[in-house]
C-alpha positions in Angstrom: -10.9 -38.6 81.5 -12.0 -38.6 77.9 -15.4 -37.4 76.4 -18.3 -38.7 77.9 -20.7 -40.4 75.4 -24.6 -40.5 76.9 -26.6 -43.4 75.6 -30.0 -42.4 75.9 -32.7 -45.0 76.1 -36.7 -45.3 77.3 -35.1 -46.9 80.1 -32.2 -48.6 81.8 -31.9 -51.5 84.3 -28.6 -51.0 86.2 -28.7 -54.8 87.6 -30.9 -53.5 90.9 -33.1 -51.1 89.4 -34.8 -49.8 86.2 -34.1 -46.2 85.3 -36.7 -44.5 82.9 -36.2 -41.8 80.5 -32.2 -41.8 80.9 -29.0 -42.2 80.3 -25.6 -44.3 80.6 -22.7 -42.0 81.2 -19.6 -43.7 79.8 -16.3 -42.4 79.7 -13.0 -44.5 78.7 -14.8 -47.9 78.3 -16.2 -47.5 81.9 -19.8 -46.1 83.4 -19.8 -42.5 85.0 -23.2 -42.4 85.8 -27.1 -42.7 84.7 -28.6 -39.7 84.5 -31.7 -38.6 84.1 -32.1 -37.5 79.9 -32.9 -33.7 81.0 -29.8 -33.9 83.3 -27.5 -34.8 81.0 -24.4 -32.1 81.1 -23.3 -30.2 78.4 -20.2 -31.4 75.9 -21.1 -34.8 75.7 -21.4 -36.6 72.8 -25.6 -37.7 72.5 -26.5 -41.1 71.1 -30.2 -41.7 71.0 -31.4 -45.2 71.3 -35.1 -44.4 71.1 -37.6 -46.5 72.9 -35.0 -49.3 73.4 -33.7 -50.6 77.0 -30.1 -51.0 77.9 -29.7 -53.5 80.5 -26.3 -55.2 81.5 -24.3 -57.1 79.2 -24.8 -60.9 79.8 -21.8 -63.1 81.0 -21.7 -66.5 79.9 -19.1 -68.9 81.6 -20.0 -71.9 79.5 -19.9 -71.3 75.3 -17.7 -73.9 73.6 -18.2 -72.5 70.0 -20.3 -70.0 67.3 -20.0 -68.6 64.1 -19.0 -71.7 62.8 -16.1 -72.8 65.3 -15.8 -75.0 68.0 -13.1 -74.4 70.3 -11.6 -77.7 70.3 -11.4 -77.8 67.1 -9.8 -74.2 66.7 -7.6 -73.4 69.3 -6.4 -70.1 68.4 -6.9 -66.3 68.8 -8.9 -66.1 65.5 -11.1 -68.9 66.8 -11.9 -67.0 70.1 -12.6 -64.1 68.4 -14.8 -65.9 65.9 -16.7 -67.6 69.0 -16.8 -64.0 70.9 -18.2 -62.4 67.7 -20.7 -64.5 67.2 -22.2 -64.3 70.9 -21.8 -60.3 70.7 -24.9 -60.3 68.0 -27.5 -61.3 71.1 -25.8 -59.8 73.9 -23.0 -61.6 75.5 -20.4 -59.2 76.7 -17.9 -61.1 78.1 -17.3 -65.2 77.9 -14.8 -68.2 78.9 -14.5 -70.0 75.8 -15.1 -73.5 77.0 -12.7 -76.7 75.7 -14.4 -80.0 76.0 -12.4 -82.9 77.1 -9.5 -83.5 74.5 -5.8 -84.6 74.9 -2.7 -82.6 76.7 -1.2 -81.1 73.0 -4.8 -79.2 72.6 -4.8 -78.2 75.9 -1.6 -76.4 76.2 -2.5 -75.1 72.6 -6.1 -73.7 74.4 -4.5 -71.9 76.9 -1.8 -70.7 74.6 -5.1 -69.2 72.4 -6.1 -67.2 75.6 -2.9 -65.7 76.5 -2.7 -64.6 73.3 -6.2 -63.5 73.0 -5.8 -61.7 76.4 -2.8 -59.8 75.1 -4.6 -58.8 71.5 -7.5 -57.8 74.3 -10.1 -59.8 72.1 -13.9 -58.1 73.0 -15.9 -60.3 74.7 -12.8 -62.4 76.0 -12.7 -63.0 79.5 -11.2 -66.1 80.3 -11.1 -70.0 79.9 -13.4 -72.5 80.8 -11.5 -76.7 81.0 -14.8 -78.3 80.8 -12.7 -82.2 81.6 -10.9 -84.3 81.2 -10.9 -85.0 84.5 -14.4 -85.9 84.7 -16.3 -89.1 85.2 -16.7 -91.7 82.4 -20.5 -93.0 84.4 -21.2 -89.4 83.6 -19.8 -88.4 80.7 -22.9 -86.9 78.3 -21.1 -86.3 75.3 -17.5 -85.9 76.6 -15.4 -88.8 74.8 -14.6 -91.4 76.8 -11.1 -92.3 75.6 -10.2 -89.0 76.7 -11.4 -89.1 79.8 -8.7 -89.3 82.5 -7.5 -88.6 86.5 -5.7 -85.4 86.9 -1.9 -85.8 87.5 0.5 -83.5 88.8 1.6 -82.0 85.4 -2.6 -81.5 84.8 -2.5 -79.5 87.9 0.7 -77.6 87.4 -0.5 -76.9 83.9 -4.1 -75.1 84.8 -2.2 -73.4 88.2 0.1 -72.0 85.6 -2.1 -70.9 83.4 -4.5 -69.0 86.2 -1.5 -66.5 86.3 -1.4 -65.6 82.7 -5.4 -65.1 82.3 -8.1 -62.6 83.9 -10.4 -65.8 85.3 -9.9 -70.0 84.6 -12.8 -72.1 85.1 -12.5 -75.7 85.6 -15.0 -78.3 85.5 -13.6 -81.8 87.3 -15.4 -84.5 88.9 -14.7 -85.6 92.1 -13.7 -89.2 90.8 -10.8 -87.9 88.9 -9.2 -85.2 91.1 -8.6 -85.1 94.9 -9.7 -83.2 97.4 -5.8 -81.8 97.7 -5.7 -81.0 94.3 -9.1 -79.0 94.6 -7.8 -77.5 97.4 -4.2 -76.1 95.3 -6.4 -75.0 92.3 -8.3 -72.8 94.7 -5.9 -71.0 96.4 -4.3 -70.5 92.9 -7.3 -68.6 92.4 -9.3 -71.4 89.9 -12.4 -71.1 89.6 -13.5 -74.7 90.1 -16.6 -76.1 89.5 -17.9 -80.1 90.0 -19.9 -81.5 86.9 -19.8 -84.7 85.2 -20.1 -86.7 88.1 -21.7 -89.8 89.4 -21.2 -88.9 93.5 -23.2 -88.5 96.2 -23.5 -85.0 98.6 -21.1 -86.4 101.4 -18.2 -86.2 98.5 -19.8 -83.1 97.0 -19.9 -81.1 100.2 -16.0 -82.7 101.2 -14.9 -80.9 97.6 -16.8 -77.8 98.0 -15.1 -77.6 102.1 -11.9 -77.7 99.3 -12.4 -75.3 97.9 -14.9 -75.7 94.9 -17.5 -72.8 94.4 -19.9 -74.0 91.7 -21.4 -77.0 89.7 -21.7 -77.3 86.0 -25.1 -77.2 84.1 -27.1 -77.9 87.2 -29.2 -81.5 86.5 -27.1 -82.6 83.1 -24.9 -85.1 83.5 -24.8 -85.1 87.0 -26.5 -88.0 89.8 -30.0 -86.7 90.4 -32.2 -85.9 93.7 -33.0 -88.7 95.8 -35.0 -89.2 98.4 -32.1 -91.3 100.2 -29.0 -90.0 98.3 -29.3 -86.3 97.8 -26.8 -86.8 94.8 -25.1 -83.9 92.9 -28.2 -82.1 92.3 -29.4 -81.5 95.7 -25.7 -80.9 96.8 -25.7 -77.9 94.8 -29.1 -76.6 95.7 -28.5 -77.0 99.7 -24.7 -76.1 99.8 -25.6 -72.2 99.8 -21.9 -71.4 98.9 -22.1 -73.4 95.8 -23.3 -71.4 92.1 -24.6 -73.3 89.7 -25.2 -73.1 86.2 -28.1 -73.9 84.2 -29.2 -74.6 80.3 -32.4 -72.5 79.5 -33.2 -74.2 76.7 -36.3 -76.2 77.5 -34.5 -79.2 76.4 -31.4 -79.7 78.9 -34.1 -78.9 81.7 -37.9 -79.2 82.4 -39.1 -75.9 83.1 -40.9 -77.1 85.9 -37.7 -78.4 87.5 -36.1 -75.5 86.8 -38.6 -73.2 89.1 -38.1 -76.1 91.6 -34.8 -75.4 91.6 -35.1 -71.7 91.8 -37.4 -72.1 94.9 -34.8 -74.6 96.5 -31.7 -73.2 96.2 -30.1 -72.1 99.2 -27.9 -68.9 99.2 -25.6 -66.8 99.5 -25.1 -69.0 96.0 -26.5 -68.6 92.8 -28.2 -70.3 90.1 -27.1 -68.6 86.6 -27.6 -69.3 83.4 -25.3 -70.6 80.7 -25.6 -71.2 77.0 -23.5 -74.6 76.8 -23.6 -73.3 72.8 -21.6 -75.1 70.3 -20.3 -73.9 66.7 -23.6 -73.6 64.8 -24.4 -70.6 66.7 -25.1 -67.7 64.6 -24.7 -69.8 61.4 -27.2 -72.1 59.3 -25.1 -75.0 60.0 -26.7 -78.6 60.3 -23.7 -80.6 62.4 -20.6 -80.6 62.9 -17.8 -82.9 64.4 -16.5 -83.2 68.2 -13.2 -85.3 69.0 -14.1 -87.2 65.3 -17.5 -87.6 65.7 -20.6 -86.4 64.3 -22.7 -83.8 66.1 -26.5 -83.2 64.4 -28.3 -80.1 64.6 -32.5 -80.6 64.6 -35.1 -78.8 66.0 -33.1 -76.6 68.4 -31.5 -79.5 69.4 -27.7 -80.9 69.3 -27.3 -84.9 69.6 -24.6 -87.5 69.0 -26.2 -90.4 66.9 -27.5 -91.9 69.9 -29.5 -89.1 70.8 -27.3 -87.7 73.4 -27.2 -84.2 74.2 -24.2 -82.5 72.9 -24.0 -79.0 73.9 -27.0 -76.6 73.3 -28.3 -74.6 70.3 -29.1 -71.4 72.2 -27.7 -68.4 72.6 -28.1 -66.1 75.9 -31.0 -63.5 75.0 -32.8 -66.6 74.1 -32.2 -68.2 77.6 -33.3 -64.9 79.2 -36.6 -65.0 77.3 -37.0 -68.5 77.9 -36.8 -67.8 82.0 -39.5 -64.9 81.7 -41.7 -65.9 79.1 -41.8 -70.0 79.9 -40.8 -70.2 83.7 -42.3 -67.2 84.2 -39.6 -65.8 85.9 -39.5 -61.8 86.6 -37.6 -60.1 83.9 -35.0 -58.0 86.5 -33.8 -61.3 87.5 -33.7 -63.1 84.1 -31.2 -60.4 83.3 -29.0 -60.8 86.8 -29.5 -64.3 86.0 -27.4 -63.9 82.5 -25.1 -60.7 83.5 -24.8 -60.3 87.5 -24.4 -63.2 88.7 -22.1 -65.5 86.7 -20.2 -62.3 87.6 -20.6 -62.6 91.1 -19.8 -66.7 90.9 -15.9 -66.1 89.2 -15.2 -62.7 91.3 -15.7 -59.9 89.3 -18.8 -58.6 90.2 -16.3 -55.2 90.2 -16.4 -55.2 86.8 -19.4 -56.9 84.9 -22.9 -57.4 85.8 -23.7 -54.2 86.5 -23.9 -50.8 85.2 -23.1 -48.7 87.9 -20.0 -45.9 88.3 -16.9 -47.8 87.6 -18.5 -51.0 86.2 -17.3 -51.8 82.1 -19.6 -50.3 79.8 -20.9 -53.4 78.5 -24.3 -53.1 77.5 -27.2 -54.8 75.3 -29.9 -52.9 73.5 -33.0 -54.8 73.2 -36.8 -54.0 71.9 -40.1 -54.6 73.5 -39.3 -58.1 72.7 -36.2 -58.8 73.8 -34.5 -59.0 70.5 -30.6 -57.4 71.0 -30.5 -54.6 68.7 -27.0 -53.4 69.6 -24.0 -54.9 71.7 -21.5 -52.7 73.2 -18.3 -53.4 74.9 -16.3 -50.8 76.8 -18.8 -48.5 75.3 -17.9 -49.4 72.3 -20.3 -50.8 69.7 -19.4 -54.3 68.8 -22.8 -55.6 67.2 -25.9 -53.5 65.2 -28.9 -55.5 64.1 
C-alpha cells in the first residue's frame, strides 16, 4: 500500500454515524480507516481541515449537463468531463451523465463518449443514464416529441451492448414503448432500468417491475399521479418496496409537503434518493440554452420551455441536501444517505460509494457549518477547493 494521507476534520459522518474530532485514513484512492485525531499513527502525511465535516461524496444518477454543456448537445469525453467538473465544485463525486431523448447517430455517439471517458478514467464518471426515447409522448415534459419512439430490437441490442463496456447504464423507458420481454433482457444484462415518463397505471407498473425494473425516474414529474381509484405511477413506486425512486429537491419539481408524504409512504427495502435533473447552466451565469433546437430559459431557479414547462432543474446536489433539512425538515444524516448512500445502493455499488468505511472510494465533500462544499475529493484526491 502507498502512504496513508489523514484528513482531519471536527467531525466525520461515515454514512451510519458521525465521528468527532477525527480522521479519514486513505490510502491508494480507497479508506483505511477513521481514526480518532490523537490516534492517528505515525508516517502519515496530516492534512488539517479545521472545524469542517467530511461526509460522503454525493452520487447523482440523473445530471444531463453543467459548466456550460449539455450532454446532448456534446457528446464527447471533453463534454463529460466538463459536466463532471462542474458538479465536483458542490460535492458530487460520482455521476451518470444523462442523454435526453435524441436520435440513434447521438446515441451511439453518447455511449461512444462513456467508453472513452471510462478508459481516460474521467473523475466523477461513473456511468450513463438513457433518459428515452422510449418513453411516452402523454408524458413527455420536455422530451421532444418527434423523437419519441418504441424500442426495437437494434435499441435493445444497442444499450445490452453497451452495459458490457461501462461500470453502470441506467435507463429510463416507459412501459408504453418497451415490453415486459425487453425489460426483462435489459435486466439480466445487468441495466439498471428505471420507469418514468409514463401515463400507466400500478397493474402495468408492478407487471414491469416483476421484469425486472428497479426504480422510477424523478418520483411525481412527468409521471400519472395518486388516485384514489388508480394508484397510477406515483403510488406504484411508493408501495412496490423493491422499487427506488428518485426525486428533484428543488421546491419547484415537488411540493415540499408532498415530498414528506412521500418519505412517510414509501415502502422499503426501496429508496427514495435524490437527484439533480441539472442541465448546462450549472456552475455558469448562463440565461438559456437550446434542447433538440429549442429554447430552454433560465429565471428564478427555474428552467422552462416557452410554454412554461419544466425542462430539467437549476440545482445542484448540496443545494438539494440543504433543501431536505432546512425546508422538509428532514434529519441531516439522512439528507446526506439521501444524496451519497443510497443512489449507491439503487445501481449496486453500495461496495464502492456511499460510504466511507474501510475499502469504500475516498470520495469525500468538505462542507462548513452551512453546508457550503469547501473541498471535493475523489479517490482522495482533491478535485475542487472553494
Amino acid at each position: 500500500m502507498s502512504a496513508l494521507t489523514a484528513f482531519s476534520a471536527a467531525s466525520i459522518f461515515d454514512g451510519d454515524l458521525w465521528h468527532d474530532d477525527a480522521a479519514l485514513l486513505v490510502g491508494d484512492g480507497r479508506v483505511v480507516a477513521i481514526v480518532a485525531r490523537h490516534d492517528i499513527p505515525g508516517g502519515v502525511t496530516p492534512v488539517s481541515l479545521g472545524s469542517a465535516r467530511i461526509v460522503p461524496g454525493f452520487v447523482d444518477l440523473q445530471v444531463n449537463g453543467g459548466g456550460g454543456v449539455l450532454l446532448n448537445e456534446q457528446p464527447d469525453v471533453d463534454g463529460i468531463r466538463t459536466i463532471c467538473t462542474a458538479h465536483a465544485r458542490f460535492g458530487t463525486t460520482a455521476l451518470l451523465p444523462t442523454l435526453i431523448t435524441d436520435t440513434p447517430e447521438i446515441t451511439a455517439r453518447t455511449i461512444a463518449a462513456g467508453v472513452a471517458a471510462r478508459a481516460a478514467k474521467v473523475p466523477g464518471f461513473l456511468g450513463l443514464h438513457l433518459e428515452g426515447p422510449h418513453l411516452a409522448i402523454a408524458r413527455k415534459g420536455a422530451h421532444d416529441p418527434k423523437l419519441i419512439r418504441r424500442m426495437e430490437a437494434n435499441d435493445l441490442a444497442r444499450i445490452v451492448e453497451a452495459r458490457g463496456r461501462l461500470d453502470a447504464l441506467l435507463t429510463t423507458v416507459a412501459p408504453e414503448s418497451v415490453s415486459d420481454e425487453q425489460i426483462a433482457a435489459l435486466a439480466a444484462a445487468g441495466v439498471t432500468v428505471s420507469l418514468g415518463h409514463s401515463d400507466c397505471g400500478y397493474r402495468t407498473v408492478s407487471d414491469a417491475a416483476a421484469a425486472g425494473a428497479s426504480m422510477m425516474t424523478h418520483l411525481f414529474n412527468a409521471m400519472s399521479p395518486l388516485g384514489h381509484r388508480e394508484p397510477g405511477m406515483v403510488g406504484a413506486a411508493l408501495d412496490l418496496g423493491h422499487l427506488n425512486a428518485g426525486l428533484i429537491a428543488d421546491g419547484f419539481h415537488v411540493d415540499p409537503v408532498s415530498i414528506g408524504v412521500a418519505l412517510r409512504a414509501k415502502k422499503g427495502p426501496g429508496r427514495i434518493f435524490l437527484v439533480t435533473d441539472a442541465m448546462s447552466p450549472i456552475g455558469t451565469d448562463m440565461t438559456g440554452f437550446t434542447l433538440n433546437g429549442r429554447e430552454i430559459f433560465r429565471k428564478d431557479g427555474r428552467l422552462t420551455l416557452a410554454d412554461g414547462t419544466l425542462a430539467g432543474a437549476d440545482i445542484d446536489m448540496v443545494s438539494c441536501v440543504r433543501f431536505m433539512h432546512e425546508t422538509v425538515g428532514l434529519d441531516l444524516e439522512e439528507a446526506l444517505r439521501m444524496a451519497s448512500l443510497y443512489p449507491a445502493e439503487a445501481i449496486g455499488m453500495t461496495g464502492r460509494k456511499g460510504r466511507l468505511t474501510h475499502g469504500h472510494d475516498a470520495d469525500f465533500a468538505v462542507l462548513d457549518e452551512t453546508l457550503a462544499v469547501r473541498a471535493t475529493h475523489i479517490g482522495g484526491k482533491e478535485v475542487f477547493r472553494a
